[in-house]
LUMZA-772187 format. One record per atom (N, C-alpha, C): x, y, z. Coordinates in pm, whole numbers, plus 50000, padded with zeros to 5 digits. Layout:
<pts>
XYZ;...
</pts>
This chain:
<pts>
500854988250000;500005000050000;500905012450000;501255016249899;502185027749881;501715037249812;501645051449891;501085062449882;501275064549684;500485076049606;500465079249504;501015095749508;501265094949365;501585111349352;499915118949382;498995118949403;497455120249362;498035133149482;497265140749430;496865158149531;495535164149589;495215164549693;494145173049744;494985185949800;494025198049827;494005211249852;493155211949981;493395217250108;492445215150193;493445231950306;492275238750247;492485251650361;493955260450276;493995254650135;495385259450081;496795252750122;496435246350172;497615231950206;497755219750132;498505216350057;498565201449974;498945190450055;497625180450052;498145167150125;498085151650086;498345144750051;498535137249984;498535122150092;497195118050101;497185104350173;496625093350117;497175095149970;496295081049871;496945069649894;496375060449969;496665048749963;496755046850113;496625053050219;496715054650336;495605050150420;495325041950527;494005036150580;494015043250744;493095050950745;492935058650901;491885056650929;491855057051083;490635054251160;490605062851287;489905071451252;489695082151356;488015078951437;488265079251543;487255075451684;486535089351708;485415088651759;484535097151757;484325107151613;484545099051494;484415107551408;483025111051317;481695109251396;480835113851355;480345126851394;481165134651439;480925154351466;481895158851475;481735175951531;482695180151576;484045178451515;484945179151595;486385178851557;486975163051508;486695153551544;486355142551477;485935138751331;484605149651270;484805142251151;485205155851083;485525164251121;486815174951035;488105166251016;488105162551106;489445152351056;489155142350945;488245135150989;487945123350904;487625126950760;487015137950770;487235145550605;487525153050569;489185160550629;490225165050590;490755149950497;491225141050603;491965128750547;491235121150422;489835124950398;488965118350314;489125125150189;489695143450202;489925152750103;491335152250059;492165144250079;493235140550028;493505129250005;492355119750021;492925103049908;492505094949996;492675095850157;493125084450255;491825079550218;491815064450276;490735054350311;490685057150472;489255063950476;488625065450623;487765055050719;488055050950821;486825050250924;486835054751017;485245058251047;485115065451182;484395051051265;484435060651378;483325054051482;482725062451531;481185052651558;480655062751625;479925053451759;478875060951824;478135050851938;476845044651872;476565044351769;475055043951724;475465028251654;474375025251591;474515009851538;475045011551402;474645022751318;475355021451196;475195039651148;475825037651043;476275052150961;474375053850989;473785049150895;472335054750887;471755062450996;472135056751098;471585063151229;471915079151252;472785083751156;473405098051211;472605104251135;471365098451035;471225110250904;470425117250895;469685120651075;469015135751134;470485141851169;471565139451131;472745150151195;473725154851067;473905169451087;473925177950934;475615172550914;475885157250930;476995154850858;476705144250728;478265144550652;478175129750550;478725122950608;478435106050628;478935099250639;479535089650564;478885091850448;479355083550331;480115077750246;481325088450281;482865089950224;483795078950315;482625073250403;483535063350539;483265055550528;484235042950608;483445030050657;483025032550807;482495025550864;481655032150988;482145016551059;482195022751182;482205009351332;481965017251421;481145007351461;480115012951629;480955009451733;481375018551818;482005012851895;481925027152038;481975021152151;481735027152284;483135022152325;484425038252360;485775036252337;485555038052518;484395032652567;484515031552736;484625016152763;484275010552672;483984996452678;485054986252582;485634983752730;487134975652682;486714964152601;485814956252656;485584945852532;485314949652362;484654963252335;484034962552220;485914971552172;486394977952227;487734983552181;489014969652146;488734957852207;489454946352140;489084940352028;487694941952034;486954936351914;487334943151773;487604955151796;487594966751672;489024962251660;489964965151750;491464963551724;491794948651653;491184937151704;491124927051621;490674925451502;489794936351479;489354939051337;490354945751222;491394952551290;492394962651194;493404948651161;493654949851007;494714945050932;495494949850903;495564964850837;495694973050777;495904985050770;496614992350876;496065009350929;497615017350935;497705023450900;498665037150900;498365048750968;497565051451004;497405064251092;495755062651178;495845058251336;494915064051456;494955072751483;493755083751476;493625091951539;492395088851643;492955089351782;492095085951925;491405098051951;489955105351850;489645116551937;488215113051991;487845103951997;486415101252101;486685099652247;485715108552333;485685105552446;484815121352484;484765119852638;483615136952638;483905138452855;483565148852869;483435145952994;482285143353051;481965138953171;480895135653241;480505117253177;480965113053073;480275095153061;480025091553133;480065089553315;479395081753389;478945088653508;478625104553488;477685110553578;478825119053652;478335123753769;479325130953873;480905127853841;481505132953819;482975130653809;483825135553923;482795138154053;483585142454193;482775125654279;482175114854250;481725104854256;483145098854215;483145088154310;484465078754306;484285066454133;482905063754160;482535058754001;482755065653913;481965081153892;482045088153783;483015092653750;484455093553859;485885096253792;486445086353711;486385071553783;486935060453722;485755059453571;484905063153532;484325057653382;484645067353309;485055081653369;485895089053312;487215087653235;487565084353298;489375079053292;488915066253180;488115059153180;488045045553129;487625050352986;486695059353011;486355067352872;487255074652779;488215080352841;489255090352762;490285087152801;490815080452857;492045076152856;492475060652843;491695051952904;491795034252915;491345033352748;490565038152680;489855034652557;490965038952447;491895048152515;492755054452367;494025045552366;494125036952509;495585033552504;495135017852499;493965015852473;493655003952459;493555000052274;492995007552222;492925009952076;494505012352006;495015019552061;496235021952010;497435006252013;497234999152151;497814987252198;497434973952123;496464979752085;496034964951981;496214971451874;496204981251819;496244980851670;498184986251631;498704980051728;500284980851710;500804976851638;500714963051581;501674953151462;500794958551324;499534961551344;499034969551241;500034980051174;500044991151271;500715003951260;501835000851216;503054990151285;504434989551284;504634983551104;503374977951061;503654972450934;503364984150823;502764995750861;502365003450746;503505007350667;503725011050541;504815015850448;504725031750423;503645037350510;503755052550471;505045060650520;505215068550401;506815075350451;506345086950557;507625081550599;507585087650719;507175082850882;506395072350854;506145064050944;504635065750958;504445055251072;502595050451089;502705065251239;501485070351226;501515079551287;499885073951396;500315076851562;498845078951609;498975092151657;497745101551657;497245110951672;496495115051826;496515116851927;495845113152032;494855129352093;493955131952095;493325145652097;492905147852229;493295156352285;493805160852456;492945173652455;493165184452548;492635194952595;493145202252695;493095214452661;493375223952736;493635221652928;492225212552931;492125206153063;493045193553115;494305195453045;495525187253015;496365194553115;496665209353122;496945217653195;496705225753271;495385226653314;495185236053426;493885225553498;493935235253629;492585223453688;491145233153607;490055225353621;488615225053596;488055218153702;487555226253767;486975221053910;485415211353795;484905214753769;483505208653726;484095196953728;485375192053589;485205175853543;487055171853563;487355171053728;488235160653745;488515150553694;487395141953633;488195125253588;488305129553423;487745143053367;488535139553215;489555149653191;489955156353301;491485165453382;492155158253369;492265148053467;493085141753476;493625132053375;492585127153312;492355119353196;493175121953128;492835137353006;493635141752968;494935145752977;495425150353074;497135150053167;497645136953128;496985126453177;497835113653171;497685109453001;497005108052922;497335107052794;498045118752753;498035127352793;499485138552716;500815128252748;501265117952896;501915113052935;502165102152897;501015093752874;500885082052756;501795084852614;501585091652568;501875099052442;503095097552445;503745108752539;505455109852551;506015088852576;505205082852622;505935073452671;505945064352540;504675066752494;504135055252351;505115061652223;505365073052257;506275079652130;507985072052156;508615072052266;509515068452291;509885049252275;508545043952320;508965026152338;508575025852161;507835030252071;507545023651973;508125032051860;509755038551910;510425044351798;510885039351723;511475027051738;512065014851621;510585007151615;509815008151595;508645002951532;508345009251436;508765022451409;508385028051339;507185039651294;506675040851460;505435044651501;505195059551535;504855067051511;505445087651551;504165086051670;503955090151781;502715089951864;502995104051918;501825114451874;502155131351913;500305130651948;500365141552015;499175147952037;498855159052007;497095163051937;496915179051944;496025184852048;496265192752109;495195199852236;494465210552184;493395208152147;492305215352112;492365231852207;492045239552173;491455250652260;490005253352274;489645263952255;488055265952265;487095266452121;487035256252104;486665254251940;484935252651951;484845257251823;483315258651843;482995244451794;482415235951815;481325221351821;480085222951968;479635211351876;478475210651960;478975206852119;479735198452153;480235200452301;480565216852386;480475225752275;481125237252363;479805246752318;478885242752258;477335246452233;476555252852339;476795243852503;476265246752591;476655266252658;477595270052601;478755286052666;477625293252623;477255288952528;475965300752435;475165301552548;474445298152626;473335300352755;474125305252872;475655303152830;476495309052995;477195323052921;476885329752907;477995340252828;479235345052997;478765342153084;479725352553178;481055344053186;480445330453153;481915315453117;482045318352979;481965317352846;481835325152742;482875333652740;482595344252781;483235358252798;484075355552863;484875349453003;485635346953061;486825340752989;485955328252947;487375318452855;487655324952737;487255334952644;487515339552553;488295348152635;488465358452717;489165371652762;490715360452801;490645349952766;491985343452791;492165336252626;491695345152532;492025338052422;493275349952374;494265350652299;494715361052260;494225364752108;493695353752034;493085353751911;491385360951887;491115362252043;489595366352045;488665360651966;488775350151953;487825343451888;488015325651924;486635319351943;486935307351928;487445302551777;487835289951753;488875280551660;487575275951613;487975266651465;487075256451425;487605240451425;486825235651386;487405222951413;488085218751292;487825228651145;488715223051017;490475224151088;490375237751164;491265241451201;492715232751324;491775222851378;492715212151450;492265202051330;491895204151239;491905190451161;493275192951077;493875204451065;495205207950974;496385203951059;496245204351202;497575202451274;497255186451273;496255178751307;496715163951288;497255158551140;497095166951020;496875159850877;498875163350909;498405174950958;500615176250928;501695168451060;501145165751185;501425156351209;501545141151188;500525137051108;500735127250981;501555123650864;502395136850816;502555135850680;504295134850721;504845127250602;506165126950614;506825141250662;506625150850655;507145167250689;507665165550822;506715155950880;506275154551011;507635143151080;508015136951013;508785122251040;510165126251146;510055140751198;510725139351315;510125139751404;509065143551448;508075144451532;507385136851566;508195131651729;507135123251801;507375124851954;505875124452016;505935129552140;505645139852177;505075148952105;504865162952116;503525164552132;502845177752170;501785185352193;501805198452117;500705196351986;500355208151916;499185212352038;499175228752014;498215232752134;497745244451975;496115237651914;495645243251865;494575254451954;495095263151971;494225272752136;494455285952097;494615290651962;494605308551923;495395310952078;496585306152103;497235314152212;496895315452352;496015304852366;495605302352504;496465300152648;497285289452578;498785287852671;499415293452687;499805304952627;500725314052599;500375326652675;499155328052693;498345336752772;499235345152923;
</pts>
């Protein structure tokens, strides 16, 4: 499976993933399927996942799914994340961005932290761990790349949602460690940290403007991000350009960190 000369244009950037098989998680919204069809607008062979039983099920929701192959899968639920990984033959580039806060209620609840953690962090390093001899066999130059999608709440506390705080922190840590053991595999493992991007998860600020207004007065860009917009830092963490880079944290955040 060796990439082609073939060209897509996406945001004025040339990227070139013909012949390439990715499978990006939570990719039926949001920042998820900006990715999935960034990579779909330059050649790659896509699948997403989603929680529903099949593609059809999304088609009261103003996306396409069509350009994909689709697997249902709940990345909280370790059994159905072996099942999928036993399913990959074939894959050159994971991107791990499903997961949300709150999956199992109170996240100051000794349960609702742990289905937290199980949700966004046990599910990404579980997917990534099985689909390893996959990855280590791909021929894309530059190497098989996983993608792992973190948050802001990686670095500072958020009193509301402790277990996907923490969550996130420790897969930024995952990352550095998975980038380092699977360097002679051949494997690049980087992360991007979203900032305040407009999707339907961050939908709810619209009824809070004084949180709204707050987290923006810490943007230096004054404006929230889109999600095409972290879909450009994973496509170039992907691409041979990229083939020194592993272990790192893009912080797509208009300057949030920097703040």
């Amino acid at each position: 499976m060796t990439p082609t000369s073939q060209r897509s244009v996406r945001n004025g950037v040339i990227y070139d993933f013909s012949g390439a098989e990715v499978l990006v998680t939570g990719g039926t919204s949001g920042i998820g399927y900006a990715i999935a069809t960034a990579f779909a607008d330059s050649h790659a062979s896509v699948t997403v996942t989603g929680t529903r039983s099949k593609a059809a099920d999304y088609a009261d929701d103003p996306v396409d799914l069509s350009r994909f192959a689709f697997e249902q899968l709940d990345v909280g639920d370790a059994d159905a994340v072996r099942r999928l990984a036993s399913q990959v033959d074939t894959l050159d580039i994971l991107v791990n961005n499903a997961g949300a806060p709150f999956p199992a209620g109170d996240e100051w609840d000794p349960d609702g932290f742990a289905g937290s953690l199980q949700t966004n962090l046990e599910g990404a390093g579980r997917l990534a761990m099985g689909c390893h001899d996959a990855l280590a066999a791909s021929p894309l130059p530059g190497g098989a790349s996983v993608v792992n999608i973190v948050s802001m709440a990686a670095f500072r506390g958020v009193p509301m949602i402790p277990g996907y705080a923490a969550a996130k922190g420790a897969l930024v840590a995952m990352t550095r460690s998975m980038a380092l053991h699977w360097m002679t595999d051949g494997i690049r493992v980087n992360c991007v940290a979203p900032g305040l991007i407009d999707t339907r998860m961050t939908k709810p600020l619209e009824t809070v403007p004084e949180i709204r207004d707050r987290e923006l007065a810490r943007v230096p860009a004054g404006r929230m991000g889109t999600a095409e917009e972290c879909a450009g830092a994973v496509l170039f963490l992907s691409t041979e350009a990229s083939s020194y880079t592993t272990g790192v944290v893009v912080a797509v955040d208009g300057g949030y960190l920097a703040f």
